[in-house]
One Martini backbone bead per residue (centre of mass of N, CA, C, O) as a GRO file, in nm:
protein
  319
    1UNK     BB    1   0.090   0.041   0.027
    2UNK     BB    2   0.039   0.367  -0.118
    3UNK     BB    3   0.049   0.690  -0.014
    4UNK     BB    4  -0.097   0.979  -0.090
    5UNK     BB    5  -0.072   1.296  -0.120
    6UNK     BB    6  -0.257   1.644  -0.052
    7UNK     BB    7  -0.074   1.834  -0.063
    8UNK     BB    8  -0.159   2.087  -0.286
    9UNK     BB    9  -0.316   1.953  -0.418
   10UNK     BB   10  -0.582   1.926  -0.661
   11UNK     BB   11  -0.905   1.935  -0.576
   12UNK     BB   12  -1.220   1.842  -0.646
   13UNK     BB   13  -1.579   1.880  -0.552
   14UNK     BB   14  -1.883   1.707  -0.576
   15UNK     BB   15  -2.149   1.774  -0.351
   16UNK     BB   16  -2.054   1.915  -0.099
   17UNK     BB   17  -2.281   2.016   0.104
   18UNK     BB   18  -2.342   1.760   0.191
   19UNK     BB   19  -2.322   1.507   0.416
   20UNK     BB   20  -2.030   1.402   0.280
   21UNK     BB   21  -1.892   1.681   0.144
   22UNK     BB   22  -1.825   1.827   0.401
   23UNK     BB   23  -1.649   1.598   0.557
   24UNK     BB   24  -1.458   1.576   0.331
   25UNK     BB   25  -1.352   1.849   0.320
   26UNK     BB   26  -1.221   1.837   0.645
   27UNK     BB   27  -1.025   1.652   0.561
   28UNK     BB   28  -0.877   1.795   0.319
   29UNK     BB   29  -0.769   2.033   0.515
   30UNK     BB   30  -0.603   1.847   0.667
   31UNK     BB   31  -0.412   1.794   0.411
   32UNK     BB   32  -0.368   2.072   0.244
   33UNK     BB   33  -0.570   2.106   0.002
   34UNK     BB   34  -0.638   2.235  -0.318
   35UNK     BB   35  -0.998   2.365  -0.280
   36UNK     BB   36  -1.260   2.238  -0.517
   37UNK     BB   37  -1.587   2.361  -0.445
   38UNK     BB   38  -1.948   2.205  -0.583
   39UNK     BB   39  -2.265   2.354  -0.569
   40UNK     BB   40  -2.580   2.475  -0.575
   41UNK     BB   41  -2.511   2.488  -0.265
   42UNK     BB   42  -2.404   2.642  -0.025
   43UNK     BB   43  -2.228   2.633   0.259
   44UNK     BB   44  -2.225   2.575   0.557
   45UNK     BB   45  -2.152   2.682   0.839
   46UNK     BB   46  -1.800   2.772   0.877
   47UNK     BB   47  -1.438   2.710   0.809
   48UNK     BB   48  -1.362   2.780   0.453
   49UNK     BB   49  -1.151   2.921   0.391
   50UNK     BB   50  -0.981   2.662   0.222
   51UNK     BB   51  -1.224   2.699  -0.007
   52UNK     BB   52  -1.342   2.664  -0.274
   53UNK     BB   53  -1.684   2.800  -0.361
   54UNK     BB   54  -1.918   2.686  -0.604
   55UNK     BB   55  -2.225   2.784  -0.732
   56UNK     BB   56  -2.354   2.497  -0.958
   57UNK     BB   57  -2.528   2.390  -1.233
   58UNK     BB   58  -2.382   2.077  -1.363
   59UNK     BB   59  -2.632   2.024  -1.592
   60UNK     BB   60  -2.658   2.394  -1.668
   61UNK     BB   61  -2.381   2.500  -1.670
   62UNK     BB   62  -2.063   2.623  -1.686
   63UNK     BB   63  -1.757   2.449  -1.707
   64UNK     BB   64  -1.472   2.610  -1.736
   65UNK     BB   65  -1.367   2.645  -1.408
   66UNK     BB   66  -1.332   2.378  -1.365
   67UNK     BB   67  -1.131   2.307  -1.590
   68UNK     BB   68  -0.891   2.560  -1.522
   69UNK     BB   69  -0.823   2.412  -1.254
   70UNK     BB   70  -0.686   2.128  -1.324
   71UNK     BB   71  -0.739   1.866  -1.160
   72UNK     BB   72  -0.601   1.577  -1.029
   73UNK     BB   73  -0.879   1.541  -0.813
   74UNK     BB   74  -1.243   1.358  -0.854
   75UNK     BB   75  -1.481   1.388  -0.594
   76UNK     BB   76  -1.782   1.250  -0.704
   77UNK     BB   77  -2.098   1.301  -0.542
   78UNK     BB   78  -2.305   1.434  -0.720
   79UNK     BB   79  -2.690   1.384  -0.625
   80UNK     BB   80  -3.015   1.239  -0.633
   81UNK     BB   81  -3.247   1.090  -0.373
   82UNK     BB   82  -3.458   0.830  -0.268
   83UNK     BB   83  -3.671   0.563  -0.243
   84UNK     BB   84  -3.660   0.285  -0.365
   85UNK     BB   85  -3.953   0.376  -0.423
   86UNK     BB   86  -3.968   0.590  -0.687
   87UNK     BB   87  -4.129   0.855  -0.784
   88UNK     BB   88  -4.264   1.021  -1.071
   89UNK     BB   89  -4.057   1.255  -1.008
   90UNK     BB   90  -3.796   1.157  -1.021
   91UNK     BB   91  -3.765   1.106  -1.319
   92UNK     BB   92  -3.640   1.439  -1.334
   93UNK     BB   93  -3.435   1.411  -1.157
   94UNK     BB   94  -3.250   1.185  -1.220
   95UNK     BB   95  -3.146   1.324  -1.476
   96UNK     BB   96  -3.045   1.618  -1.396
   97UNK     BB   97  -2.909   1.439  -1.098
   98UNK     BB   98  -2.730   1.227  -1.250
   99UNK     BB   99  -2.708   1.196  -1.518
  100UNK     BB  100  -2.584   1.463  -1.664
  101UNK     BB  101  -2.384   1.548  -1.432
  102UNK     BB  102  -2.230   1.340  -1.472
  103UNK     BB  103  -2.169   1.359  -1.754
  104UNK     BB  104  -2.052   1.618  -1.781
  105UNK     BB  105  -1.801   1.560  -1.600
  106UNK     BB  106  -1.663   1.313  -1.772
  107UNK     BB  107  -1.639   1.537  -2.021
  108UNK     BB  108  -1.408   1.730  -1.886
  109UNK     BB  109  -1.205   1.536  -1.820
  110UNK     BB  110  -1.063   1.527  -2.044
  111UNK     BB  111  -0.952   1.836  -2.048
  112UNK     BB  112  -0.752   1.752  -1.769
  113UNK     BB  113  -0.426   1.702  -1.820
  114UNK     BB  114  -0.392   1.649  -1.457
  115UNK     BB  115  -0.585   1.405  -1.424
  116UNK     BB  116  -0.494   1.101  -1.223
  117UNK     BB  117  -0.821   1.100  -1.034
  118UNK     BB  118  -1.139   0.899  -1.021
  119UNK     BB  119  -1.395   0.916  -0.715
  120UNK     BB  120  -1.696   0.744  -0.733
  121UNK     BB  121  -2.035   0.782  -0.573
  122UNK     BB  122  -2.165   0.518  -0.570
  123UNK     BB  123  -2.358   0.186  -0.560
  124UNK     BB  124  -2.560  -0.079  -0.444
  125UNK     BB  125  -2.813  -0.066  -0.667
  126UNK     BB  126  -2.660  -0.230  -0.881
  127UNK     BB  127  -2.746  -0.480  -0.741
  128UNK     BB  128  -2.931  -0.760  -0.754
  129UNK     BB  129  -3.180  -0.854  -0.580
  130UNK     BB  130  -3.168  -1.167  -0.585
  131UNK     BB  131  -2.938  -1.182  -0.384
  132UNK     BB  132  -3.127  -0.992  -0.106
  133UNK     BB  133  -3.407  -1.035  -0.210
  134UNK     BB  134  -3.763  -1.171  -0.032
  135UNK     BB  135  -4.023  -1.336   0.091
  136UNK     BB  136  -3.848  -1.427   0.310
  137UNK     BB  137  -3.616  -1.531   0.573
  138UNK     BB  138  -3.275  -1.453   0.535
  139UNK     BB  139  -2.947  -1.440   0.506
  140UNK     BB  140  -2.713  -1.251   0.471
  141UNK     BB  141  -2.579  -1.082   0.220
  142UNK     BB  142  -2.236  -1.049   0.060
  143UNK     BB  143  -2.142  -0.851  -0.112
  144UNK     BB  144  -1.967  -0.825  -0.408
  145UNK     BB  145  -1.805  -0.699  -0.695
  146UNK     BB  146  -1.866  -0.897  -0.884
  147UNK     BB  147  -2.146  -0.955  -0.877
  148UNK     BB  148  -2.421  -0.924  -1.020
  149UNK     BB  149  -2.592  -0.699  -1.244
  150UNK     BB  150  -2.900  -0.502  -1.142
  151UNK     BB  151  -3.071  -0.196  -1.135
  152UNK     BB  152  -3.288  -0.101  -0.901
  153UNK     BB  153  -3.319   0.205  -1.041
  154UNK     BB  154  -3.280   0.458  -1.133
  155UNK     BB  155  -3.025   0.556  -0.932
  156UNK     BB  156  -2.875   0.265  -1.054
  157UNK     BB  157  -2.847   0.296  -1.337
  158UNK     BB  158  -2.702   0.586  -1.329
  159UNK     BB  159  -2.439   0.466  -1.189
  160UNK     BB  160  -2.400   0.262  -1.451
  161UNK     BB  161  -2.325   0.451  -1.629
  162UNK     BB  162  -2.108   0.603  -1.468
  163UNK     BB  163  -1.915   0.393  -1.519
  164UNK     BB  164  -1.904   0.339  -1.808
  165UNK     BB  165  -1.808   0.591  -1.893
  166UNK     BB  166  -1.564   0.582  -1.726
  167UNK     BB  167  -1.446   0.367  -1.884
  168UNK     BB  168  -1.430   0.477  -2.149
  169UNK     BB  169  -1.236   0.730  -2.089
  170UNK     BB  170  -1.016   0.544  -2.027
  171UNK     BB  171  -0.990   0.387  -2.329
  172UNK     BB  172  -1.015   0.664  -2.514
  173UNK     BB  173  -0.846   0.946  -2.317
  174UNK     BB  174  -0.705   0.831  -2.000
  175UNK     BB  175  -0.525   0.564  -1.962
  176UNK     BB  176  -0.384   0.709  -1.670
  177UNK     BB  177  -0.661   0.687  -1.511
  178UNK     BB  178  -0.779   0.649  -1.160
  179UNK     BB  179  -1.085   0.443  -1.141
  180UNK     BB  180  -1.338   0.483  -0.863
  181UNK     BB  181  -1.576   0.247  -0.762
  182UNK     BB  182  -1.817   0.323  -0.487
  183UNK     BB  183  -1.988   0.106  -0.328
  184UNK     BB  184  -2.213   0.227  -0.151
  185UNK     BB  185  -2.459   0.232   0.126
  186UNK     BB  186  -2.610   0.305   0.408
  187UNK     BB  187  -2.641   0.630   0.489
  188UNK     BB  188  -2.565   0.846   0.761
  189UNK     BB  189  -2.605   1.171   0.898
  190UNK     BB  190  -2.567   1.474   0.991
  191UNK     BB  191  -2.848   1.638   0.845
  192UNK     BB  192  -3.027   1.440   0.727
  193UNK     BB  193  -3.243   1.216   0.524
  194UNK     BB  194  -3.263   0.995   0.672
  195UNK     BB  195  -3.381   0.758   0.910
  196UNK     BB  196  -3.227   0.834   1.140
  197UNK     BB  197  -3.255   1.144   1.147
  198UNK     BB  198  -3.539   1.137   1.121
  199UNK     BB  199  -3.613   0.955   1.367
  200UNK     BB  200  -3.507   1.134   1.583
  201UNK     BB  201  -3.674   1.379   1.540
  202UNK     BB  202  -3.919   1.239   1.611
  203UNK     BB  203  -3.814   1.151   1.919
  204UNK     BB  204  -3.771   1.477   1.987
  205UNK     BB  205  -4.122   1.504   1.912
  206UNK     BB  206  -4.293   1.268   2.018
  207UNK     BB  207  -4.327   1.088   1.772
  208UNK     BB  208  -4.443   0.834   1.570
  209UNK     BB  209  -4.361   0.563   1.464
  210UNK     BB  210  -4.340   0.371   1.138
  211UNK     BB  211  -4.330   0.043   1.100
  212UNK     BB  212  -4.146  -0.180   0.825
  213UNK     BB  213  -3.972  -0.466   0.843
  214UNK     BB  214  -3.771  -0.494   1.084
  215UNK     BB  215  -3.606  -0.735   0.967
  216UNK     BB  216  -3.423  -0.603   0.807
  217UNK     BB  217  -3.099  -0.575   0.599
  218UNK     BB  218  -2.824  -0.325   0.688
  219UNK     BB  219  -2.555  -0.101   0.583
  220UNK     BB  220  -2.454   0.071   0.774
  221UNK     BB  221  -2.286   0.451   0.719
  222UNK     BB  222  -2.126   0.675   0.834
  223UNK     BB  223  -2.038   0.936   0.650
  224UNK     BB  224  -1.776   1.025   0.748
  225UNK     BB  225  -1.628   0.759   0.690
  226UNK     BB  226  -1.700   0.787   0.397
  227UNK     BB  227  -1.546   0.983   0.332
  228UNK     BB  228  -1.273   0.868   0.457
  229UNK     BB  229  -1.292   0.649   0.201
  230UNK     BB  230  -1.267   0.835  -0.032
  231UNK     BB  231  -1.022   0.926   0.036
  232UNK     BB  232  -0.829   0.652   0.078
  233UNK     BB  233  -0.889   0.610  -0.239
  234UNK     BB  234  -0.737   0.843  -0.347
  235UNK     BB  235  -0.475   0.757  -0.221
  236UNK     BB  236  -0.443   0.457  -0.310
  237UNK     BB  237  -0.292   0.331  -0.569
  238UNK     BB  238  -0.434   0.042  -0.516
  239UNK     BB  239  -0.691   0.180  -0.614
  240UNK     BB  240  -0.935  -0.005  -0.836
  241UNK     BB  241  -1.201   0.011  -0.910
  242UNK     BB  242  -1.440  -0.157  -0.769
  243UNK     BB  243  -1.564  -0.095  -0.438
  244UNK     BB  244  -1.664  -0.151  -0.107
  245UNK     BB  245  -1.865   0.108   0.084
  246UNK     BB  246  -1.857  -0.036   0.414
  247UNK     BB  247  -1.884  -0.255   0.736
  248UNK     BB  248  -1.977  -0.541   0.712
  249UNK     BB  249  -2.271  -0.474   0.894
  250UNK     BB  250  -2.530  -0.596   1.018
  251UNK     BB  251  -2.845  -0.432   1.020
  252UNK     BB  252  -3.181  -0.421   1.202
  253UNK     BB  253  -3.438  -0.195   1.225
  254UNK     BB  254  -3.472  -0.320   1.505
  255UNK     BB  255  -3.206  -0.185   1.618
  256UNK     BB  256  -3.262   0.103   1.584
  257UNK     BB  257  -3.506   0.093   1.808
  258UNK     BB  258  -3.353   0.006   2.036
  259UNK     BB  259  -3.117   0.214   2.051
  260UNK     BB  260  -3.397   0.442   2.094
  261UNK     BB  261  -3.422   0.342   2.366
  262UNK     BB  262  -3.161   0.338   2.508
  263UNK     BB  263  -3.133   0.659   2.474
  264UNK     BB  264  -3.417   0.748   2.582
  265UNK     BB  265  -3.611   0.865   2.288
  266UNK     BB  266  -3.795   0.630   2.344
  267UNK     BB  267  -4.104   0.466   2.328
  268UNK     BB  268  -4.282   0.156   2.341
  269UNK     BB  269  -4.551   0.294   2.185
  270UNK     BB  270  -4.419   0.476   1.963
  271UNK     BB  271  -4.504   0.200   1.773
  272UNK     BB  272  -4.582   0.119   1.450
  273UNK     BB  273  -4.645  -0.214   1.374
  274UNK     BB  274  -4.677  -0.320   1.007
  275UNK     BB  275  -4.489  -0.552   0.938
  276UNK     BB  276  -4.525  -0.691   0.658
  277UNK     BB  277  -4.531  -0.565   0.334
  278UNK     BB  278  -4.304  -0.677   0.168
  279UNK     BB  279  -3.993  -0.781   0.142
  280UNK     BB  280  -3.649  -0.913   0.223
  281UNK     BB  281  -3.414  -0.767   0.299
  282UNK     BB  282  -3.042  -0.906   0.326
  283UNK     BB  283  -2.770  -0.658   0.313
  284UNK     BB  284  -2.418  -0.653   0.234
  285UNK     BB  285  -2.097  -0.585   0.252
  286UNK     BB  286  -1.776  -0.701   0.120
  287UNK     BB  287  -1.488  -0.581   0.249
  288UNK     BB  288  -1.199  -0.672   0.127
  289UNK     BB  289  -1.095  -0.485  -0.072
  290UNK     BB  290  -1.076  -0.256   0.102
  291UNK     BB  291  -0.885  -0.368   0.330
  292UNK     BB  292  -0.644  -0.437   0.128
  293UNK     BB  293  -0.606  -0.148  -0.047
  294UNK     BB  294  -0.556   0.002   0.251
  295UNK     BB  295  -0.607  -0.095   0.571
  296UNK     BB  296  -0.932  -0.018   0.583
  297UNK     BB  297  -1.239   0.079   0.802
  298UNK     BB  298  -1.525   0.154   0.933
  299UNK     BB  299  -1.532   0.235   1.257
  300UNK     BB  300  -1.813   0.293   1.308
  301UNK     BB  301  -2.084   0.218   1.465
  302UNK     BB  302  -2.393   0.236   1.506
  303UNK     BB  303  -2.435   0.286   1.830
  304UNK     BB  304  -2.240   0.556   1.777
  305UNK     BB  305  -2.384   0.700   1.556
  306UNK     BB  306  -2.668   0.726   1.709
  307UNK     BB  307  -2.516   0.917   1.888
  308UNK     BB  308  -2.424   1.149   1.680
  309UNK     BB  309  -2.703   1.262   1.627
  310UNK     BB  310  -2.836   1.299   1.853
  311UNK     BB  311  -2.639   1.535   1.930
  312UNK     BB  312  -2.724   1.672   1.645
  313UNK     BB  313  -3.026   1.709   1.720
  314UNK     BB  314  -2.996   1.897   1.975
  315UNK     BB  315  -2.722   2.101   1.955
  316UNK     BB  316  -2.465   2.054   1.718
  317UNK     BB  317  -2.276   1.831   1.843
  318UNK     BB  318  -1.979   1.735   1.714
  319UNK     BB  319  -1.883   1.338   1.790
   0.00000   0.00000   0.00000
């Protein structure tokens, strides 16, 4: 394993506002990246003076300004996402802020002379549901990297085309740029929409949870972690091609639950379970290739998890 340093290196960032590209952020501040962050939305309020950020629809908007920045190494995170059973809106949601950004980022980069690291936010919804989800409970599956591809919906679609792309880009003008795509689990992360963040804030407003599916198993993955693993991917001269981002280690919405409860801000009265209703989900990240290629794996544990979440919905205390 070779570590690149990223001291003054050239970095572009996109979808930095969201949960993860913040984080990212703060990380690359810390190795004294030259950082290029881009998002339609501000970055949210901190001490941001080390990063050049520009606001911009990476769709519609005119990309010269990042062309001339000619950065060696691109972090592309932006994206937008749904629930898996996706609404007939999300359709031009997803060809705008999925298909198109992507596209237009990987057209970009032929022309960026100095690049050679392209560490794409890809997604675990990409391989095919039958290995993982059933009618009945079953072993949770720790999917491989090698595992077949069907893309479970339009969000999985988009992150598989954008991995195709990148490899044509790679194959037809970039043969020395090294690219990996991670794909990520299920995040979760201070500040989000996701279900922990969400669930948190139902319980300390003192509202009913609506449980569905309690059985189902997921690999959670704390944000903060995703952005560490995206950094450790990008300065790892032996990563390359698909990476599963994730801890390796299966948690059941009912675990959700139990440990909102045990942190006292849940009361199981609160809690409305409407039993199965759908599939059962049963799927977990095999990280092995993660672990080998860098020697690094995410720290944080579930429990540990929604402890930083709660504190960070109480006070916005990052701990």
């Amino acid at each position: 394993m070779s570590k690149i340093s990223f001291k003054d290196k050239k970095v572009l960032v996109t979808g930095s506002s969201g949960v993860i590209g913040r984080e990212l952020l703060r990380y690359l501040i810390e190795e004294e990246a030259d950082i290029m962050s881009v998002d339609r939305l501000p970055l949210p309020e901190g001490d941001w003076d080390e990063v050049t950020h520009i606001q911009k629809d990476l769709a519609t908007d005119d990309l010269q300004e990042l062309v001339d920045f000619n950065p060696e190494v691109i972090l592309h995170l932006a994206a937008a996402f749904e629930r898996s059973e996706e609404s007939p809106e999300f359709w031009d949601v997803n060809w705008h802020d999925n298909m198109l950004v992507s596209h237009n980022i990987t057209n970009i980069a032929k022309k960026m002379t100095n690049l050679n690291t392209f560490v794409f936010a890809s997604s675990y919804l990409l391989y095919d549901t039958q290995l993982y989800m059933s009618d009945s409970l079953k072993d949770v599956k720790f999917l491989k990297e090698t595992d077949i591809v069907y893309p479970r919906n339009l969000c999985g679609g988009a992150k598989f085309y954008t991995e195709k792309e990148l490899e044509f880009i790679k194959e037809l003008f970039l043969p020395d740029l090294r690219v990996v795509n991670a794909r990520i689990y299920r995040v979760y992360g201070r500040g989000s929409n996701c279900i922990v963040s969400r669930w948190v804030r139902m319980c300390l407003n003192g509202e009913t949870l609506d449980l569905y599916n309690g059985d189902n198993q997921f690999d959670y993955v704390f944000a903060g972690d995703v952005a560490k693993g995206l950094l450790t991917l990008a300065q790892e001269s032996e990563a390359e091609g698909i990476v599963n981002l994730a801890t390796g280690t299966p948690n059941t919405v009912n675990n959700l639950i139990n440990n909102l409860i045990d942190e006292g801000i849940l009361d199981e009265s609160k809690v409305n379970d409407h039993g199965t209703t759908e599939q059962y989900e049963a799927s977990c990240a095999d990280i092995t290739k993660l672990k080998e290629v860098t020697g690094w794996q995410p720290p944080t544990d579930f429990k540990t998890g929604i402890k930083k979440i709660i504190a960070y919905e109480k006070d916005g205390k990052l701990i």
